[in-house]
C-alpha positions in Angstrom: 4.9 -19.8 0.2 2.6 -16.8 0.1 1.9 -14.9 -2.4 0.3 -11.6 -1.8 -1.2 -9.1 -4.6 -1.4 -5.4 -3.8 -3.3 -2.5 -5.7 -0.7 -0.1 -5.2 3.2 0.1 -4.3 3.1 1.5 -1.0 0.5 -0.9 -0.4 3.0 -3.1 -1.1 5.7 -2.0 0.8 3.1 -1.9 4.0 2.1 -5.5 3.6 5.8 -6.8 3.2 6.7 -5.0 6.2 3.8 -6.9 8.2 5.4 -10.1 6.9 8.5 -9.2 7.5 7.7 -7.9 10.9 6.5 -11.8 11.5 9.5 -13.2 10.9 9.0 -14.1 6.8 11.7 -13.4 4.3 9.9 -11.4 2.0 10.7 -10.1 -1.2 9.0 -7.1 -3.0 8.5 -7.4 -6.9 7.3 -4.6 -8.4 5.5 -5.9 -12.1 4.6 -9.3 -12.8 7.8 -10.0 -14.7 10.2 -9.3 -12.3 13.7 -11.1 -12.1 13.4 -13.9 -9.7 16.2 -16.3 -9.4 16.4 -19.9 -8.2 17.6 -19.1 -5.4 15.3 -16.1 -4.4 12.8 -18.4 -5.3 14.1 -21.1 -2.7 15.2 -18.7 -0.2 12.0 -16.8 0.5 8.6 -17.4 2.4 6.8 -14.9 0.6 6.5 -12.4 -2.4 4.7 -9.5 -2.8 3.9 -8.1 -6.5 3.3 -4.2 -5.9 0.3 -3.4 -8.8 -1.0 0.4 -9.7 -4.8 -1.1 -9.7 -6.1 1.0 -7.2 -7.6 3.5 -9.4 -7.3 2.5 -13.3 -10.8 0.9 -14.9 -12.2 -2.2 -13.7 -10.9 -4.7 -17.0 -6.7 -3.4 -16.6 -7.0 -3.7 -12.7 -9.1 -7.2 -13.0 -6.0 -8.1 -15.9 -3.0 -7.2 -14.0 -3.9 -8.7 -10.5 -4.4 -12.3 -12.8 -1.2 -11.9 -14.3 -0.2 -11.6 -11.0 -1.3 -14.7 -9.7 -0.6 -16.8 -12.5 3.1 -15.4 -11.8 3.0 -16.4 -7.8 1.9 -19.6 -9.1 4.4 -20.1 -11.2 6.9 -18.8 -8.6 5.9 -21.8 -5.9 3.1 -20.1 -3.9 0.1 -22.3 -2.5 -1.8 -19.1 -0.8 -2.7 -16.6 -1.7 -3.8 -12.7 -0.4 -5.5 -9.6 -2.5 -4.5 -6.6 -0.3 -6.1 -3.4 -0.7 -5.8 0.0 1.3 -7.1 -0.1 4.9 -9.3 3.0 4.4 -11.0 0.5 0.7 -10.1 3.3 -1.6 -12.5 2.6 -4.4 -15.1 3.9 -6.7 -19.1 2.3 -6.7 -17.5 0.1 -9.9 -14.4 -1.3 -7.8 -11.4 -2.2 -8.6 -11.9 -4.0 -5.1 -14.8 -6.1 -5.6 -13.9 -7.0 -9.0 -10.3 -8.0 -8.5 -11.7 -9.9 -5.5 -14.1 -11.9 -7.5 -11.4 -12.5 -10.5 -8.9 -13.7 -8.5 -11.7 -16.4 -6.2 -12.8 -17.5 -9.7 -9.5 -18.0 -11.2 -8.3 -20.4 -7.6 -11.7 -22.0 -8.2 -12.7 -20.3 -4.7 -15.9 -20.2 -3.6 -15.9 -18.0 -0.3 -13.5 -14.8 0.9 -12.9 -13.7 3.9 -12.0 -9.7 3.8 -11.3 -6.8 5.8 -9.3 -3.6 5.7 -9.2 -4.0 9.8 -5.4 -2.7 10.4 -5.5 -1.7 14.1 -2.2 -1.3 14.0 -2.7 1.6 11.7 -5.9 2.7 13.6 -8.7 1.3 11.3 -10.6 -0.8 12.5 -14.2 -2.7 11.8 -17.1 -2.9 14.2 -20.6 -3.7 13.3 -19.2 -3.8 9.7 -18.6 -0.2 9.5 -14.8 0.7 8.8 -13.1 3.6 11.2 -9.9 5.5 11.2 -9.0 6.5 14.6 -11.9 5.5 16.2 -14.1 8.0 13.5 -16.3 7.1 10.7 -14.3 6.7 7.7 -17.1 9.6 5.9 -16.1 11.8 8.4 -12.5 11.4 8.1 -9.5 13.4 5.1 -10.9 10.2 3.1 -14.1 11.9 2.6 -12.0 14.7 0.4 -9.5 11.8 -1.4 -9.3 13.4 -5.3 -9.6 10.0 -6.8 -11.4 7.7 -4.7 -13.6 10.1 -1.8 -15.2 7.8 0.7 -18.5 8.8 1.7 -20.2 5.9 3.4 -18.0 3.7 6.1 -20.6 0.7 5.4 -18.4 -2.0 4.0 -21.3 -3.5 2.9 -23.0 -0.9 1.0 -19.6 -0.1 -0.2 -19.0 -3.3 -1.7 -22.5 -4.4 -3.2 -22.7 -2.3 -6.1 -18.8 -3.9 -7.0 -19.4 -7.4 -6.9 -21.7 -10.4 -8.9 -22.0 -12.5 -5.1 -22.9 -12.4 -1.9 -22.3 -10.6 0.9 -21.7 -11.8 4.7 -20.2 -10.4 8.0 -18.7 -12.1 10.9 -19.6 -9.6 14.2 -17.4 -9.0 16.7 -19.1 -11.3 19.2 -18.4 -14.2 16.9 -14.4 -12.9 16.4 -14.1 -13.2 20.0 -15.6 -16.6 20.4 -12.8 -18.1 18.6 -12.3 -19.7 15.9 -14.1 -22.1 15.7 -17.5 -19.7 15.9 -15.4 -18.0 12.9 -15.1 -21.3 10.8 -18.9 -22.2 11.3 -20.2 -18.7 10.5 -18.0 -18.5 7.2 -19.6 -21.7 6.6 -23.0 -20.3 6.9 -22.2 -17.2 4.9 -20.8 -19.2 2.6 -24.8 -20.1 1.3 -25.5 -16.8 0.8 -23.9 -15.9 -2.9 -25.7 -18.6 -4.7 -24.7 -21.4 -6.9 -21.6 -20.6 -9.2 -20.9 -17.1 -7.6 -18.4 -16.1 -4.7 -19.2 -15.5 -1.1 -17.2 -11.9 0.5 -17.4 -12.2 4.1 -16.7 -8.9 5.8 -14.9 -9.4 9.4 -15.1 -6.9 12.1 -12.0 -6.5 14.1 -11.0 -3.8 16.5 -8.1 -5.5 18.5 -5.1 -7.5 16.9 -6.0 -10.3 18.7 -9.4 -10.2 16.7 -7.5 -10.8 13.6 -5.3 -13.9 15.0 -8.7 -15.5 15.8 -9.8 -14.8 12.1 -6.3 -16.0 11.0 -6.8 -19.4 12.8 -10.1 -19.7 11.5 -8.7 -19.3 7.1 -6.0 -21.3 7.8 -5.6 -23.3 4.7 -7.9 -20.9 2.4 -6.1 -20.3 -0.6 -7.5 -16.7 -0.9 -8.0 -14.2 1.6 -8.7 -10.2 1.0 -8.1 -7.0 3.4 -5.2 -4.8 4.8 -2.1 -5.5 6.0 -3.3 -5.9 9.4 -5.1 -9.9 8.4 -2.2 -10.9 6.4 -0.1 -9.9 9.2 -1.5 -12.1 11.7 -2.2 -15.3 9.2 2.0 -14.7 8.6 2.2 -14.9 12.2 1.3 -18.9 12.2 4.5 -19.4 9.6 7.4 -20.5 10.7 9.5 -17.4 11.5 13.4 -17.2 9.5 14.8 -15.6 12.0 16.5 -13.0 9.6 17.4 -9.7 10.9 16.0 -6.7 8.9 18.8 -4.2 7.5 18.3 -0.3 6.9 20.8 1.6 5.0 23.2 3.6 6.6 22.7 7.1 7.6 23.4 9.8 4.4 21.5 12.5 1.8 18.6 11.9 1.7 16.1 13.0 -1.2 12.0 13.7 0.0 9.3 13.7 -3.0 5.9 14.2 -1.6 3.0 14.0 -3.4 0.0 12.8 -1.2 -2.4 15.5 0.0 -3.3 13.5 3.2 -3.5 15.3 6.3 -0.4 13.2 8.0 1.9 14.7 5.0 1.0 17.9 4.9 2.3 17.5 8.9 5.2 16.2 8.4 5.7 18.3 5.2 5.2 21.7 7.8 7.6 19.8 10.4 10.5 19.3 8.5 10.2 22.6 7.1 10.0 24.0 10.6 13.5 22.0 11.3 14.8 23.9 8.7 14.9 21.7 6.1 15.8 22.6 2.5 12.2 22.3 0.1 10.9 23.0 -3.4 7.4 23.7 -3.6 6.1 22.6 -7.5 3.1 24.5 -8.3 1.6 24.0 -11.6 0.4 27.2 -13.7 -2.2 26.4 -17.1 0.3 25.3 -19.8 2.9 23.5 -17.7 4.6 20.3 -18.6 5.7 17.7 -16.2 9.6 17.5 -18.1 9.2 22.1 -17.0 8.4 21.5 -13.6 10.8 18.9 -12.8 13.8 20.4 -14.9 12.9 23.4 -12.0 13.0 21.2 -9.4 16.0 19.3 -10.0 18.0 22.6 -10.8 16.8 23.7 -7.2 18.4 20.4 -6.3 21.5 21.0 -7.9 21.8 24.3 -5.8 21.5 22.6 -2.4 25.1 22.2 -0.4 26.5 18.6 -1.6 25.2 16.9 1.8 22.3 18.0 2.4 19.0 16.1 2.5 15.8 18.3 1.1 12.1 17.9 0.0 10.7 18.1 -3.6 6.9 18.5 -2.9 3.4 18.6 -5.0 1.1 18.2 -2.2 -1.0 20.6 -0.7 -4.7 21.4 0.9 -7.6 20.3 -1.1 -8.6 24.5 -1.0 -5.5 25.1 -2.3 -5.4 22.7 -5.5 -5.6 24.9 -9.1 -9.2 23.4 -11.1 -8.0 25.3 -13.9 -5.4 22.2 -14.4 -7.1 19.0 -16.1 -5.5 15.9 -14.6 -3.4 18.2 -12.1 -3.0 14.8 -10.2 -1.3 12.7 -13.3 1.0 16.1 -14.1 2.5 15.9 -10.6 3.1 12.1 -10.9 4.6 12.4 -13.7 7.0 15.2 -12.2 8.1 12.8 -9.5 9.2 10.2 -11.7 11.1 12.2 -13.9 12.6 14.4 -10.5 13.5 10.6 -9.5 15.0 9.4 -12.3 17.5 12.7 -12.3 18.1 12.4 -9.1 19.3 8.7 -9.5 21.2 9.8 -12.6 23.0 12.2 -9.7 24.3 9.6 -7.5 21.4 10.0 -5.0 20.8 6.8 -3.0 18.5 7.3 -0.3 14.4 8.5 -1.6 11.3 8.6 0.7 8.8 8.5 -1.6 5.2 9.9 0.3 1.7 8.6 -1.6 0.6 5.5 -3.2 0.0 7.1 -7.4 3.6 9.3 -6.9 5.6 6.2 -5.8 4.0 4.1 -8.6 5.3 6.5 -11.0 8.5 7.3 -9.1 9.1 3.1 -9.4 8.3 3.4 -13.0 10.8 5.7 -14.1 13.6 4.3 -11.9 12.8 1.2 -13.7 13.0 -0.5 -10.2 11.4 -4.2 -10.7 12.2 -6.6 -7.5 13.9 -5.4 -4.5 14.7 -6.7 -0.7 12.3 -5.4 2.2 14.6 -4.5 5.3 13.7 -2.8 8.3 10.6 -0.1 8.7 11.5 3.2 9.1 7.9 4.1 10.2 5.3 1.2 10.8 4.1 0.1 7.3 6.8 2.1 5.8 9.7 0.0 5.3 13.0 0.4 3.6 13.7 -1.7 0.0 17.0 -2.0 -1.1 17.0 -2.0 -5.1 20.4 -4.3 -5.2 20.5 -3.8 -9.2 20.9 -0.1 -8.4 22.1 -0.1 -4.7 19.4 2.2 -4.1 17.5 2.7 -1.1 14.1 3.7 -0.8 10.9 4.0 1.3 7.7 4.0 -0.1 5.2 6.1 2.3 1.3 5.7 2.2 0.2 9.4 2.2 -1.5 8.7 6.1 2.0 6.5 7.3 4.8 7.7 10.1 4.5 10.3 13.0 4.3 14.1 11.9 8.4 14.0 12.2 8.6 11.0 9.9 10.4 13.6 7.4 13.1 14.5 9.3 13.7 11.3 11.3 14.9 10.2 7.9 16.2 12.9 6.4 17.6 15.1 8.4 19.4 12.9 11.2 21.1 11.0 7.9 21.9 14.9 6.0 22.8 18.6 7.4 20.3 20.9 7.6 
């Protein structure tokens, strides 16, 4: 079984829908002690625990991901993967070089293969230099992130200041011999951490077929560290269930945004321009999360009985009030409780946009293990919460075309 970490919930949610996409019946927990029954536990190739490590200090990110593992190991699984965003959100002090280097230690592992190559997604990795869309990841939305702003698309620069070890690469050229090239260079690599400390190998990739030959070549290592895109193609070697992925039926559908990334803020403007129903929450000086939301969900309560309608927070970085300390956390905390009413009203269908808001939105739904079904956008796909026979889809901010919104929404509600 595999047993796959990831720093954040629609991280999750992207790498279960990669494993699912290969075939693997995959089930999505969303703590470390969630609810797993014999037979989940028999009937299942691989689990994925959905952390909120992405962006909390280095000691709670390093804790939670071991709890993690010791829980996958208790559950049955013999390999394991740390999956982290495809664009590395971090800070110069981690959380992925630390987690990275917790988890090796704990496995007794001495050498990692990583890389947040998702081509699938459009990030790739050439010359050990991470792009989105073909652009260096400095010169991309990234560059602006309010929590984690990437400035440098060196993965290896990126990851020094992070980690205790060593640092290798595998170039492209080598990728494409095979992977056979691939095992002998992560051999050699493997030299240069030193005695006692762990070896990160950073893997360029630009094609999917790069990744396959990189998949071969860790066959059998019981820790492996990037995006979706690797864990994808190592799933690709398992056997494949044959289970058909579900999606809920058509019906209201309830939007929360509450990324700032470029792609939302598209499809925010196109469902808008389709004429759907939205709630713009703006924070003054002095507001409280349980204020804005009681707003929001009375603007809710005013909306025709079918109708499917956004609740939003995001907006340009130029736009964003600095007269608001932790602006970011107030709006999280407004989509969890706008959630939780919403729930309370009968509302079964939520697409949830941006990694911190669905962490807090799966917080206060209380929402601990669910089933991953079929993608409504790639990366994106739908979990059915059986305990609550709710429905949801948990969007990275950059995820689905710019009419994501009302593919979901508004062919399932009126306008």
């Amino acid at each position: 079984m595999i047993g796959v970490i990831a720093d954040d919930v629609t991280g999750a949610t992207d790498v279960a829908a990669a494993l699912g996409r290969a075939g693997l019946r995959t089930v999505l927990a969303l703590n470390t002690e969630a609810p797993l029954s014999e037979q989940d536990l028999t009937t299942v190739d691989a689990i994925v625990v959905g952390l909120k490590t992405r962006s909390i200090s280095v000691a709670e990110a390093v804790q939670a991901s071991l709890e993690a593992l010791r829980a996958l190991r208790s559950a049955g699984a013999t390999r394991f993967y740390f999956k982290y965003c495809s664009t590395f959100d971090s800070t110069p002090e981690g959380n992925i070089g630390p987690v990275t280097e917790a988890l090796a230690t704990e496995l007794g592992v001495g050498t990692v293969v990583t890389t947040p190559a998702a081509p699938i997604h459009g990030r790739t990795v050439v010359d050990g230099h991470l792009l989105v869309d073909g652009v260096p990841l400095q010169e991309t939305h990234m560059a602006q992130h309010p929590i984690t702003p990437m400035l440098d698309s060196s993965l290896e620069r990126l990851l020094a200041p992070q980690i205790a070890g060593g640092i290798g690469t595998l170039q492209l050229e080598t990728v494409r011999a095979g992977a056979e090239a691939v095992t002998a260079a992560i051999a050699v690599a493997a030299t240069s951490a030193g005695a006692g400390r762990v070896a990160h190998v950073i893997a360029d990739a630009l094609e999917e077929s790069d990744l396959r030959a990189i998949a071969e070549a860790v066959d059998g290592h019981a820790l492996v560290a990037g995006s979706a895109g690797l864990v994808g193609a190592i799933a690709e070697r398992e056997p494949a269930s044959g289970r058909k992925l579900g999606a809920p039926a058509p019906g209201r559908t309830a939007i929360i945004a509450g990324s700032c990334s470029r792609r939302t803020l598209e499809q925010i403007a196109a469902f808008r321009a389709a004429g759907g129903a939205s709630h713009h929450v703006v924070a003054q000086p002095g507001d409280s999360a349980e204020g804005l939301a009681a707003a929001a969900l009375a603007w809710w309560d005013a909306q025709p009985g079918n109708a499917s309608a956004l609740i939003y927070s995001s907006s340009p970085a130029a736009e964003r009030d600095a007269r608001i300390p932790n602006v970011g956390e107030l709006y999280e905390d407004v989509a969890g409780i706008v959630a939780r009413g919403l729930s309370e009203r009968g509302v079964t269908r939520m697409l949830i946009a941006g990694g911190e808001t669905s962490g807090a939105v799966i917080r206060e739904l209380g929402t601990a293990a669910a089933v991953v079904g079929a993608e409504a956008a790639v990366g994106a796909p739908w979990i059915h919460d059986t305990e609550r026979d709710a429905h949801l889809v948990l969007k990275s901010g950059n995820f689905g075309g710019p009419d994501f919104f009302v593919d979901v929404a508004l062919a399932g509600g009126t306008r």
